[in-house]
DOLO-732997 format. One record per atom (N, C-alpha, C, O): residue in three letters; chain; atom name; x, y negated, z. Coordinates in Angstrom, 2 decimals. Example, Ala and Ser with C-alpha at 12.3 -4.5 7.8 and 13.67 -1.06 7.14 Angstrom:
<rs>
{ALA; A; N; {13.19; 5.69; 7.80}}
{ALA; A; CA; {12.30; 4.50; 7.80}}
{ALA; A; C; {13.20; 3.30; 7.80}}
{ALA; A; O; {14.24; 3.32; 8.46}}
{SER; A; N; {12.85; 2.25; 7.08}}
{SER; A; CA; {13.67; 1.06; 7.14}}
{SER; A; C; {12.90; -0.03; 7.87}}
{SER; A; O; {13.41; -1.14; 8.04}}
</rs>
This chain:
<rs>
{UNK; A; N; {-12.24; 14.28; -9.89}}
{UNK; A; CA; {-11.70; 15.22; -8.93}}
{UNK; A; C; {-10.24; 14.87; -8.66}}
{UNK; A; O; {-9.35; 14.79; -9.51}}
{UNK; A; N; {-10.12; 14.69; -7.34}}
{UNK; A; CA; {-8.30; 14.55; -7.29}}
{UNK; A; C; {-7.54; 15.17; -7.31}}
{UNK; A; O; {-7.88; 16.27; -6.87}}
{UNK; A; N; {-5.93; 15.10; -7.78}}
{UNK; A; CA; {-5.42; 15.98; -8.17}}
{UNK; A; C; {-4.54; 16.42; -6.89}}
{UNK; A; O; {-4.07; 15.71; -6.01}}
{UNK; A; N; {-4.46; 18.00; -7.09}}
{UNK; A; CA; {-4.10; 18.63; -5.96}}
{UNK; A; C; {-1.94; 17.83; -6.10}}
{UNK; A; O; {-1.23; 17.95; -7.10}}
{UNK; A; N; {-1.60; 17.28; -5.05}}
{UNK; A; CA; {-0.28; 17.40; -5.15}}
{UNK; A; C; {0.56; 17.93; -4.33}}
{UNK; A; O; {0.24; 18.19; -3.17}}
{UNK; A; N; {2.42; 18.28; -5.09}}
{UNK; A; CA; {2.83; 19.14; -4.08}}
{UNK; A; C; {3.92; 18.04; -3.19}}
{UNK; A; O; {4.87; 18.38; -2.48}}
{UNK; A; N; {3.59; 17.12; -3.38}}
{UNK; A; CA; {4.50; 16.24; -2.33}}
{UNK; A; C; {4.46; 16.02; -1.51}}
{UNK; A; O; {3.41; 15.72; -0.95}}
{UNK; A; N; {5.94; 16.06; -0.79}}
{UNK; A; CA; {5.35; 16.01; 0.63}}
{UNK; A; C; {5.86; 14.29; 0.99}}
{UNK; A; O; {6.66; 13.48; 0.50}}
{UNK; A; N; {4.46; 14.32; 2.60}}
{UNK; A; CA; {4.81; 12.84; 2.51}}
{UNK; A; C; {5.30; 12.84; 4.19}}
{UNK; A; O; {4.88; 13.68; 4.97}}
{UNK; A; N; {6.22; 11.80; 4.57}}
{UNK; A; CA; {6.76; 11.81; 6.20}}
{UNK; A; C; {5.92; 11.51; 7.26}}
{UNK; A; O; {5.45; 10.37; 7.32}}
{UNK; A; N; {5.65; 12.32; 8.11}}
{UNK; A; CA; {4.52; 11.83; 8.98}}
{UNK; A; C; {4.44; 10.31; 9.31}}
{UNK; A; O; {3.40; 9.67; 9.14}}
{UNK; A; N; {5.01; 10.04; 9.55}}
{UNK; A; CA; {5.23; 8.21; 9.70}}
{UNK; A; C; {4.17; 7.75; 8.09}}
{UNK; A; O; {3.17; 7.04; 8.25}}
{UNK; A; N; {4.46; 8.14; 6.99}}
{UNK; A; CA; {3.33; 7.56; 5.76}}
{UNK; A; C; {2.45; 7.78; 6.37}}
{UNK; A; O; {1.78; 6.88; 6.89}}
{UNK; A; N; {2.00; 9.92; 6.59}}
{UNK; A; CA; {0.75; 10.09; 6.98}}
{UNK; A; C; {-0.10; 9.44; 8.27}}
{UNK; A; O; {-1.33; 9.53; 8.34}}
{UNK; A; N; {0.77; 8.72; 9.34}}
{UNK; A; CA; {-0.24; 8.16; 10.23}}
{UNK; A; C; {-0.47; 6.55; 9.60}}
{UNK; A; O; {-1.54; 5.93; 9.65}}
{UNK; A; N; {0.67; 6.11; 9.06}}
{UNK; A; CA; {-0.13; 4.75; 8.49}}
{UNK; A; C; {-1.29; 4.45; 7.25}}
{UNK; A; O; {-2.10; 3.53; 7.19}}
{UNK; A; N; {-1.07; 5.47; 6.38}}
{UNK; A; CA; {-2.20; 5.96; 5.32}}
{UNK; A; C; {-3.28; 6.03; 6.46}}
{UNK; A; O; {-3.77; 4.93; 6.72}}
{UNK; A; N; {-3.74; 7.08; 7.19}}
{UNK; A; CA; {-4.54; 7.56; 8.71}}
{UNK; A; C; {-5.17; 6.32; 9.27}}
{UNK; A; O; {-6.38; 6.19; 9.40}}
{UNK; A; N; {-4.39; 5.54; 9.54}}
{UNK; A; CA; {-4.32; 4.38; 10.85}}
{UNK; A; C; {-5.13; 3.47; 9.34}}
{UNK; A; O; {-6.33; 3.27; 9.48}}
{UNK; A; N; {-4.57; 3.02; 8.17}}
{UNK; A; CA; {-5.37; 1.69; 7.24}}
{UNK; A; C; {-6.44; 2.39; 6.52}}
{UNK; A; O; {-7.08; 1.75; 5.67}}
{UNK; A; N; {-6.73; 3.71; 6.76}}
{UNK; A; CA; {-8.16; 4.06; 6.04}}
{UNK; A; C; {-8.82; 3.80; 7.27}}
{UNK; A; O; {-9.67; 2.91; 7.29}}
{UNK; A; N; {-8.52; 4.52; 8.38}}
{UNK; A; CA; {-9.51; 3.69; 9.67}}
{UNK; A; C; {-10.06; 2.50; 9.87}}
{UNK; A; O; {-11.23; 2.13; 9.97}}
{UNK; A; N; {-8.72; 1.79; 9.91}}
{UNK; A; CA; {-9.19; 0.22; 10.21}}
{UNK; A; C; {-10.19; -0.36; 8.72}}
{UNK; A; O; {-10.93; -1.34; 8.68}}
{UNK; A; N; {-9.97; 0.34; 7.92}}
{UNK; A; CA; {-10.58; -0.63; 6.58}}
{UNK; A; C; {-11.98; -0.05; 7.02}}
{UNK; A; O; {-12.90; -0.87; 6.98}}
{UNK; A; N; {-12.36; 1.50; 7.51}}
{UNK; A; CA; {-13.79; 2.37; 8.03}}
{UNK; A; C; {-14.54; 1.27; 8.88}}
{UNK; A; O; {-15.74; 1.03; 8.96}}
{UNK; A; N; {-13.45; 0.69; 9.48}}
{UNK; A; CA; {-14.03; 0.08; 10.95}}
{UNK; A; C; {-14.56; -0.84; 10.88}}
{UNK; A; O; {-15.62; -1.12; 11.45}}
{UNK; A; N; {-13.67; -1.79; 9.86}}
{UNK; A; CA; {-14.15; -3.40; 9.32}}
{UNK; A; C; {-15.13; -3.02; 8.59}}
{UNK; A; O; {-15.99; -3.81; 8.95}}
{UNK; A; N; {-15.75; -2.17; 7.58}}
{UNK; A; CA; {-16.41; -2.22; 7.47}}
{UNK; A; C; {-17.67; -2.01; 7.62}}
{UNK; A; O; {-18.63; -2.43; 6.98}}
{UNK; A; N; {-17.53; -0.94; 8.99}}
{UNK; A; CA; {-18.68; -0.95; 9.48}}
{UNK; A; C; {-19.09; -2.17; 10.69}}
{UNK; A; O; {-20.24; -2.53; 10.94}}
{UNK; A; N; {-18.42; -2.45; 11.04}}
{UNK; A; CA; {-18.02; -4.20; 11.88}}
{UNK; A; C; {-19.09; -5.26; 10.44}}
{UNK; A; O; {-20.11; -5.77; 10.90}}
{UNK; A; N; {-19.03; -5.33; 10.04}}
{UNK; A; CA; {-19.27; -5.73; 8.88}}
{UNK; A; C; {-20.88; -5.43; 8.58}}
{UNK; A; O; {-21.47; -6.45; 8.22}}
{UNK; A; N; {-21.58; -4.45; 8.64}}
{UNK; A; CA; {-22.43; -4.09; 8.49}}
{UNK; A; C; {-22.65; -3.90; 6.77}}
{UNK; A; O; {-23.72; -4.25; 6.28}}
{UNK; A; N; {-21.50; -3.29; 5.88}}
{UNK; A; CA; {-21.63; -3.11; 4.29}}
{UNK; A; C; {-21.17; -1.65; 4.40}}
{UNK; A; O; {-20.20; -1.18; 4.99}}
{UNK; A; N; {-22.12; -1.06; 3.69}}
{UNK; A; CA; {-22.55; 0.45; 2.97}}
{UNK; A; C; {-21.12; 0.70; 2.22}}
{UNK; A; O; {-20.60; -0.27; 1.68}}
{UNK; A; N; {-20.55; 1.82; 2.18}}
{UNK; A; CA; {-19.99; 2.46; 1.20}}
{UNK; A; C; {-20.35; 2.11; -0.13}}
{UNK; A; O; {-19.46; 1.86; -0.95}}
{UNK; A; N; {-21.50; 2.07; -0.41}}
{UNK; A; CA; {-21.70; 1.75; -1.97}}
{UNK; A; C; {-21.61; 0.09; -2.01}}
{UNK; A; O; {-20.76; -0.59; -2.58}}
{UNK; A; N; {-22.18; -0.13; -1.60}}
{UNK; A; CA; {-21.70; -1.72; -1.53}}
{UNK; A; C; {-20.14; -1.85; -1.54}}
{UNK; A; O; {-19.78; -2.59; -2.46}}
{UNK; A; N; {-19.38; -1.47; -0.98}}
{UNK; A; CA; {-17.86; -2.09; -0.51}}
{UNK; A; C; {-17.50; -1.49; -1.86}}
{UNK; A; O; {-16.71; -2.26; -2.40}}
{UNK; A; N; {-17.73; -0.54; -2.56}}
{UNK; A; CA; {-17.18; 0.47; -3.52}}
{UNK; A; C; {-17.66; -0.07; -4.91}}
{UNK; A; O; {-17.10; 0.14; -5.99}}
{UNK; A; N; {-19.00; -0.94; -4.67}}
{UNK; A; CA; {-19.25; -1.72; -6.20}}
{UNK; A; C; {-18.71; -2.67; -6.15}}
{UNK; A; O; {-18.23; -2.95; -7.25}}
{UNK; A; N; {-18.44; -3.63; -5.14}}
{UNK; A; CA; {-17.44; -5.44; -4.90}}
{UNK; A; C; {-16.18; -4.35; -5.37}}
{UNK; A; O; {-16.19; -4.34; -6.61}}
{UNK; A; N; {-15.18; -3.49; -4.87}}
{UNK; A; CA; {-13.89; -3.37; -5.15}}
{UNK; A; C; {-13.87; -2.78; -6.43}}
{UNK; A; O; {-12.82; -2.56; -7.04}}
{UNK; A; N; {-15.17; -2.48; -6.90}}
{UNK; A; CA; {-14.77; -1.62; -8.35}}
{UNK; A; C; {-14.14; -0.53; -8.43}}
{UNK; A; O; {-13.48; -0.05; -9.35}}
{UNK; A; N; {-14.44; -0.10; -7.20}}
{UNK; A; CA; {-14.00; 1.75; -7.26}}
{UNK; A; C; {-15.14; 2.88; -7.41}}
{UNK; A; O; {-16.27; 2.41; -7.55}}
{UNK; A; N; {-15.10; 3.63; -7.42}}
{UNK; A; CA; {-16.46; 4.50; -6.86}}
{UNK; A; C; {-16.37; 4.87; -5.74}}
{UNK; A; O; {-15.29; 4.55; -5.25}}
{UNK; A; N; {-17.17; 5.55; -4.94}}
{UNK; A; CA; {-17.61; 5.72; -3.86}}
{UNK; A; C; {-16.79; 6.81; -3.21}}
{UNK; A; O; {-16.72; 6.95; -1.99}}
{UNK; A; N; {-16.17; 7.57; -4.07}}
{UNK; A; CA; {-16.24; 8.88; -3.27}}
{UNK; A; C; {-14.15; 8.63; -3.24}}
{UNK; A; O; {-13.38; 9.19; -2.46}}
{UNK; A; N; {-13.76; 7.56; -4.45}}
{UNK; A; CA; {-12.76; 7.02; -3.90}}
{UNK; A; C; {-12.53; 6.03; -2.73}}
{UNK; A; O; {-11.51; 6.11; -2.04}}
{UNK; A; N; {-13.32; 5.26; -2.55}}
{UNK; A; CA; {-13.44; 4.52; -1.03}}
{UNK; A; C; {-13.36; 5.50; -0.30}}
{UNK; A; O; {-12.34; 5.64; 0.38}}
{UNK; A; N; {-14.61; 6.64; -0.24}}
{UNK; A; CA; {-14.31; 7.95; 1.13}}
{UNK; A; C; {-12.41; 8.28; 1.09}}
{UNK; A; O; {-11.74; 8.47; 2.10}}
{UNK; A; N; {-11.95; 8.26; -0.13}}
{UNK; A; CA; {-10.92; 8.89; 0.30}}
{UNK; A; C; {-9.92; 7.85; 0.99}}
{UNK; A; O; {-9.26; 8.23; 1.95}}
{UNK; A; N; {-9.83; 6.84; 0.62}}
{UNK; A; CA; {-8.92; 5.83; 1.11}}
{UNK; A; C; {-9.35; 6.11; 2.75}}
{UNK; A; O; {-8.60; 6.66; 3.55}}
{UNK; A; N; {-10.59; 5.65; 3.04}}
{UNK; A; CA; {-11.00; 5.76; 4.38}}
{UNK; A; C; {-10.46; 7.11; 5.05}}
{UNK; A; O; {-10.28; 7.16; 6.27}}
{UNK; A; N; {-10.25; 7.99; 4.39}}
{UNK; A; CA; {-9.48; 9.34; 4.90}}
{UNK; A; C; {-8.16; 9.05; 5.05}}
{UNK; A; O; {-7.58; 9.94; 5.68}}
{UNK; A; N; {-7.59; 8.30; 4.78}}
{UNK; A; CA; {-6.19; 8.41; 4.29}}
{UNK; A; C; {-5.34; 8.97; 3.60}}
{UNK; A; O; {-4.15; 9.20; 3.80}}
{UNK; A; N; {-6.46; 9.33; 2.21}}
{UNK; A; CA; {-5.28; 10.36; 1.14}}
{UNK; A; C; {-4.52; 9.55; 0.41}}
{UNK; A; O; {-4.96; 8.55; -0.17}}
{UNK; A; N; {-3.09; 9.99; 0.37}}
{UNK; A; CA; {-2.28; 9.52; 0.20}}
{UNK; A; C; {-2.30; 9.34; -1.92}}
{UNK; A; O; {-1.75; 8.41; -2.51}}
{UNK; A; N; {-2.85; 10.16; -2.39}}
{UNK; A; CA; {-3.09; 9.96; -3.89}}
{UNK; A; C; {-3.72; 9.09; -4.23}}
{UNK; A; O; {-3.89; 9.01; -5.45}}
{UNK; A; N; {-4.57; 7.75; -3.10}}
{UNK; A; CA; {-5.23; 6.94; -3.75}}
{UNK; A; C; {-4.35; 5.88; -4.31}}
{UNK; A; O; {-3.26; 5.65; -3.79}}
{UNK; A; N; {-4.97; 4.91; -5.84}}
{UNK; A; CA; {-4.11; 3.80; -5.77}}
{UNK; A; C; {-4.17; 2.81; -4.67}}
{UNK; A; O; {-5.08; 2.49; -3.91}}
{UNK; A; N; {-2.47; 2.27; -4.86}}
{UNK; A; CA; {-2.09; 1.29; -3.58}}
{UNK; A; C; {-3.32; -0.25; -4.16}}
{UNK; A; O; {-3.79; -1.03; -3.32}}
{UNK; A; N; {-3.57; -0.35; -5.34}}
{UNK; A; CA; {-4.21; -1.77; -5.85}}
{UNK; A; C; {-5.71; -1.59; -5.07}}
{UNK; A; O; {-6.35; -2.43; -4.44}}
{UNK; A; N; {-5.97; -0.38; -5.32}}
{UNK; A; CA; {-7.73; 0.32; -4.64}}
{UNK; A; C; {-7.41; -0.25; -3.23}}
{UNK; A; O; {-7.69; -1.34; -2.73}}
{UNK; A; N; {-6.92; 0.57; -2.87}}
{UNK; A; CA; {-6.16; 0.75; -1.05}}
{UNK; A; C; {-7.06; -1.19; -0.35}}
{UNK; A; O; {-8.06; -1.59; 0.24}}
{UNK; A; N; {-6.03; -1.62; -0.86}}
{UNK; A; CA; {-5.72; -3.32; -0.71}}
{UNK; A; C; {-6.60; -4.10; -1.24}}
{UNK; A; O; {-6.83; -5.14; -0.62}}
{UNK; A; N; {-7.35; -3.86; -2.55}}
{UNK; A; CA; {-8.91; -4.42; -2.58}}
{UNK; A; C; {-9.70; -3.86; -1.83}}
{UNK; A; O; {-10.60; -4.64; -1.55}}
{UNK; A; N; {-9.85; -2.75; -1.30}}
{UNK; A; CA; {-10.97; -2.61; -0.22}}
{UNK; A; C; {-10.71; -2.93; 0.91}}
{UNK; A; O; {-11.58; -3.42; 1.63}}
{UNK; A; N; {-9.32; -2.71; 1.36}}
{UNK; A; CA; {-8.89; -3.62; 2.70}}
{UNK; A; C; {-9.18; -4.97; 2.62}}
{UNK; A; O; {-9.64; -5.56; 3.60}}
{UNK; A; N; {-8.94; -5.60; 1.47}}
{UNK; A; CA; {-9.10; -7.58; 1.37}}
{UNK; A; C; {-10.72; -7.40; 1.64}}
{UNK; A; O; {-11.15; -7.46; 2.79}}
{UNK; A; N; {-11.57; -7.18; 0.54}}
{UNK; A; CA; {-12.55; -7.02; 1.08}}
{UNK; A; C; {-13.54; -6.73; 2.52}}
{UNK; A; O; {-14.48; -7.39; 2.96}}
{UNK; A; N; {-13.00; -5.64; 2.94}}
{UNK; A; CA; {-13.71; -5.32; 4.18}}
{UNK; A; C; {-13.08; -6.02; 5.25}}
{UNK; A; O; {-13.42; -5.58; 6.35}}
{UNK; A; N; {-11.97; -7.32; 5.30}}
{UNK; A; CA; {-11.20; -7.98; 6.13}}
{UNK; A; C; {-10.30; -7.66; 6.88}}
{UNK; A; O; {-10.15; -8.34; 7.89}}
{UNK; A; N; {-9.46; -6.57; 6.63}}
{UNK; A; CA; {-8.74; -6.14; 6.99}}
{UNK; A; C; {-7.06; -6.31; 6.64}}
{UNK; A; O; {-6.44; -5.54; 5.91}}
{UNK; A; N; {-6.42; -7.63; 7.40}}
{UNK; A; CA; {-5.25; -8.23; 7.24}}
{UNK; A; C; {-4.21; -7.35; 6.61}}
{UNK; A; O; {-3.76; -6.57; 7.45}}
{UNK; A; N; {-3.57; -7.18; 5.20}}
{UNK; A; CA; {-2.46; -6.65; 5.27}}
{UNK; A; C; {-0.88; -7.01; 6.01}}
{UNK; A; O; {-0.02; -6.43; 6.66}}
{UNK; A; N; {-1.13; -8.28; 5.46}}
{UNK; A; CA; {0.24; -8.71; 6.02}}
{UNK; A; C; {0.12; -10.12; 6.88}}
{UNK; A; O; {-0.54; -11.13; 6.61}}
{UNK; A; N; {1.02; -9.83; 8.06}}
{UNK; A; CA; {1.06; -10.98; 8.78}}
{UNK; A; C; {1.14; -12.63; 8.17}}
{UNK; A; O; {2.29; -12.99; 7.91}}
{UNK; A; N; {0.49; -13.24; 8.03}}
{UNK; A; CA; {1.11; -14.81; 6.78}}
{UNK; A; C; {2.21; -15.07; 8.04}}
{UNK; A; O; {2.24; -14.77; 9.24}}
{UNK; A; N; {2.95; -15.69; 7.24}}
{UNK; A; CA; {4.08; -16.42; 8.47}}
{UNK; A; C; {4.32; -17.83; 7.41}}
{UNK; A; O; {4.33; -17.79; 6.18}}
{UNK; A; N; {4.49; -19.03; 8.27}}
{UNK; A; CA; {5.11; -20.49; 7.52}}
{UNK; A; C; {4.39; -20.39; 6.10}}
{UNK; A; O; {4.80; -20.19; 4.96}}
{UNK; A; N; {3.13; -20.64; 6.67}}
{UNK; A; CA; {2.47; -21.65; 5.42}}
{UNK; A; C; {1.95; -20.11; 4.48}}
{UNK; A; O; {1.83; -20.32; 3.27}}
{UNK; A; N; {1.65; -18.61; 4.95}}
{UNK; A; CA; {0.68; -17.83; 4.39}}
{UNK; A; C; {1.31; -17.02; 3.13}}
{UNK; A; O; {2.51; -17.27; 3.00}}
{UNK; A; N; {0.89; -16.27; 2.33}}
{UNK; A; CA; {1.06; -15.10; 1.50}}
{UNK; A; C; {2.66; -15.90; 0.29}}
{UNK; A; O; {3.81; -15.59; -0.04}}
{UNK; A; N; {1.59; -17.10; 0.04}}
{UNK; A; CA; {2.43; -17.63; -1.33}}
{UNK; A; C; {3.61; -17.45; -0.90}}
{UNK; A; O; {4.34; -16.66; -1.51}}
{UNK; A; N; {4.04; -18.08; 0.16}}
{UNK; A; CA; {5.07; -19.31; 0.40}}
{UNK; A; C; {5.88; -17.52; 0.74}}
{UNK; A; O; {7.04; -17.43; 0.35}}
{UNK; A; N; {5.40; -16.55; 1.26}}
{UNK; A; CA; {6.50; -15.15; 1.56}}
{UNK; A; C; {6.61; -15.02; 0.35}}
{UNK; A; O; {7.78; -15.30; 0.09}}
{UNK; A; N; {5.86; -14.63; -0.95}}
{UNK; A; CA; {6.16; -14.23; -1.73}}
{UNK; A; C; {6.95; -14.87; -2.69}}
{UNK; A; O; {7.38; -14.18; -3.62}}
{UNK; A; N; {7.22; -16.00; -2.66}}
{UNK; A; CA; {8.47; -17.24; -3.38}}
{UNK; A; C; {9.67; -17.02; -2.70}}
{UNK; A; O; {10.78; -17.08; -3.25}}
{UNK; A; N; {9.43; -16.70; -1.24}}
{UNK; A; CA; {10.81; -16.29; -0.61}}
{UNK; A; C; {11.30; -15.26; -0.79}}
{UNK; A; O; {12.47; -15.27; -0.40}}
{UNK; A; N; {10.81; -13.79; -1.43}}
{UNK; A; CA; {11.46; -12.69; -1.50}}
{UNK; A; C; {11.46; -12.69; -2.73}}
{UNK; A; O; {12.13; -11.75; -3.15}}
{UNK; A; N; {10.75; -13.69; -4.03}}
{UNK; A; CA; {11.43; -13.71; -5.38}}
{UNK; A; C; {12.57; -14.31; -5.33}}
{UNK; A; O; {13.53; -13.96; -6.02}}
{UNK; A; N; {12.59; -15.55; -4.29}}
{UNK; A; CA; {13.82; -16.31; -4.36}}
{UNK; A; C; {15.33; -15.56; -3.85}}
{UNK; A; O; {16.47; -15.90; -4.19}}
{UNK; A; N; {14.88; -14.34; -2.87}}
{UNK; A; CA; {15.97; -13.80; -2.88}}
{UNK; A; C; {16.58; -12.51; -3.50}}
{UNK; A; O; {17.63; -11.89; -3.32}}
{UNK; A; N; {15.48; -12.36; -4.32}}
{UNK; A; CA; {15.32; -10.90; -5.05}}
{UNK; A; C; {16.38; -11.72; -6.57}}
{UNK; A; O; {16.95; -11.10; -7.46}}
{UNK; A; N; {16.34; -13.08; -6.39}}
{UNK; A; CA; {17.08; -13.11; -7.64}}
{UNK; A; C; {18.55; -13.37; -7.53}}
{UNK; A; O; {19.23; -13.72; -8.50}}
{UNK; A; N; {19.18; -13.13; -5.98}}
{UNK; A; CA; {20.29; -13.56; -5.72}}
{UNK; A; C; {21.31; -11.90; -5.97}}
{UNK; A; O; {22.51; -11.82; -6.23}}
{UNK; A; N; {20.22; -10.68; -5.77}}
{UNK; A; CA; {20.43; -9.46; -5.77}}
{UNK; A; C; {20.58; -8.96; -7.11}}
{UNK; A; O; {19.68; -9.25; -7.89}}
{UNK; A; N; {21.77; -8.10; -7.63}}
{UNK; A; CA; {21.89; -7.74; -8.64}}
{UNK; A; C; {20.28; -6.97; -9.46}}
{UNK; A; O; {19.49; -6.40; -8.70}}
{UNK; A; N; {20.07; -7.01; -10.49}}
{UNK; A; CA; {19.01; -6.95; -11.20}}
{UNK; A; C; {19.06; -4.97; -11.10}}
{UNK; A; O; {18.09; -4.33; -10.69}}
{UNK; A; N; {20.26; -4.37; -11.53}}
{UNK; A; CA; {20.06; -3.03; -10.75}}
{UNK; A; C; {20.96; -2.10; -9.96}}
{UNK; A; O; {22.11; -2.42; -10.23}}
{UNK; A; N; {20.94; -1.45; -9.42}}
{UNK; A; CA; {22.06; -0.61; -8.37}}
{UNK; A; C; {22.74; 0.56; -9.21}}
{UNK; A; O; {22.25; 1.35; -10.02}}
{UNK; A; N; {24.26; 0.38; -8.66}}
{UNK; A; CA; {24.30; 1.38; -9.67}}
{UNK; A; C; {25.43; 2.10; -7.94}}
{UNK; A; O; {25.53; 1.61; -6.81}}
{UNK; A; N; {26.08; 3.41; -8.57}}
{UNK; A; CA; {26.49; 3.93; -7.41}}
{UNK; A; C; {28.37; 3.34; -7.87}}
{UNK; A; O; {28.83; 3.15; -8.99}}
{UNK; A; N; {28.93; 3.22; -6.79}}
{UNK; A; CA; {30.48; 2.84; -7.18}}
{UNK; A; C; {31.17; 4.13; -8.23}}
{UNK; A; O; {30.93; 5.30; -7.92}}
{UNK; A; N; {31.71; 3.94; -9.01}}
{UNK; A; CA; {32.69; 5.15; -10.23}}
{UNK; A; C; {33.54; 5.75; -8.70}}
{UNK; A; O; {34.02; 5.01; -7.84}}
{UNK; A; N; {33.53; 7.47; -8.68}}
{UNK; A; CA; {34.83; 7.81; -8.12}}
{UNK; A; C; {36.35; 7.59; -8.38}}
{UNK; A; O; {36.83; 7.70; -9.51}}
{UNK; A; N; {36.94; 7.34; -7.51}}
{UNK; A; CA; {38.24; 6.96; -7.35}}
{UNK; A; C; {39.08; 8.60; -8.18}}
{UNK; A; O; {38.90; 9.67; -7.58}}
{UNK; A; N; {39.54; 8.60; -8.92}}
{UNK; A; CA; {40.02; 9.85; -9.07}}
{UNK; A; C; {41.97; 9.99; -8.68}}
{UNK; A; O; {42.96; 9.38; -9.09}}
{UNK; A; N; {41.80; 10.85; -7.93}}
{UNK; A; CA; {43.75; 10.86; -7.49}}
{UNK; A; C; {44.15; 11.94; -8.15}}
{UNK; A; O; {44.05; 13.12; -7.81}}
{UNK; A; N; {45.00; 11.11; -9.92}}
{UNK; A; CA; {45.43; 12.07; -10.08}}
{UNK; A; C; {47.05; 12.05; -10.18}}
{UNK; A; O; {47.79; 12.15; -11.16}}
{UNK; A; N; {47.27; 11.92; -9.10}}
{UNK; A; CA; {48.83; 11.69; -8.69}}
{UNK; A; C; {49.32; 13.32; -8.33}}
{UNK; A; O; {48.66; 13.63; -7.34}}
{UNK; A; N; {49.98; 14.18; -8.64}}
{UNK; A; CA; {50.52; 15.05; -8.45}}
{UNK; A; C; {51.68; 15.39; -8.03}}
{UNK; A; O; {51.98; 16.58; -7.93}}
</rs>
């Protein structure tokens, strides 16, 4: 049973959650594979596929994206040479970026 939550999410999440449970609905009915079928290949159960296909936002993102890969439904555009070659480029620049953020110390004026 899923758990009721009180978060709220920005309509902009809620139509893209909306919009990639559709398209993953679509491919797979494009596709001609059953709910239970798509839901035993991704190793979810069934009634979690229904929800992704809804667009609830409590499903996992790993679920989400194996049933999208599966039912053929592109996450990300490949650009120059496909998935790898982006993902070496944003480690490569993720390591030029300090490891964590911190906020600047206030300036304190204590000149009187």
């Amino acid at each position: 049973m899923p758990q009721v939550s009180d978060r709220a999410y920005s309509r902009y999440s809620r139509e893209a959650l909306m919009l990639l449970g559709q398209m993953i609905r679509m491919a797979r009915i494009e596709r001609k594979i059953t709910t239970q079928e798509l839901s035993e290949r991704a190793g979810i159960s069934r009634t979690l596929l229904q929800r992704i296909e809804r667009g609830d936002p409590g499903c996992a993102i790993g679920a989400v994206f194996e049933a999208a890969t599966i039912a053929g439904v592109p996450l990300f555009t490949p650009e120059r040479g496909g998935l790898t070659l982006q993902i070496n480029d944003v480690e490569s620049r993720l390591t030029l970026l300090p490891k964590t953020v911190r906020r600047p110390k206030p300036v304190i004026n204590d000149d009187f």
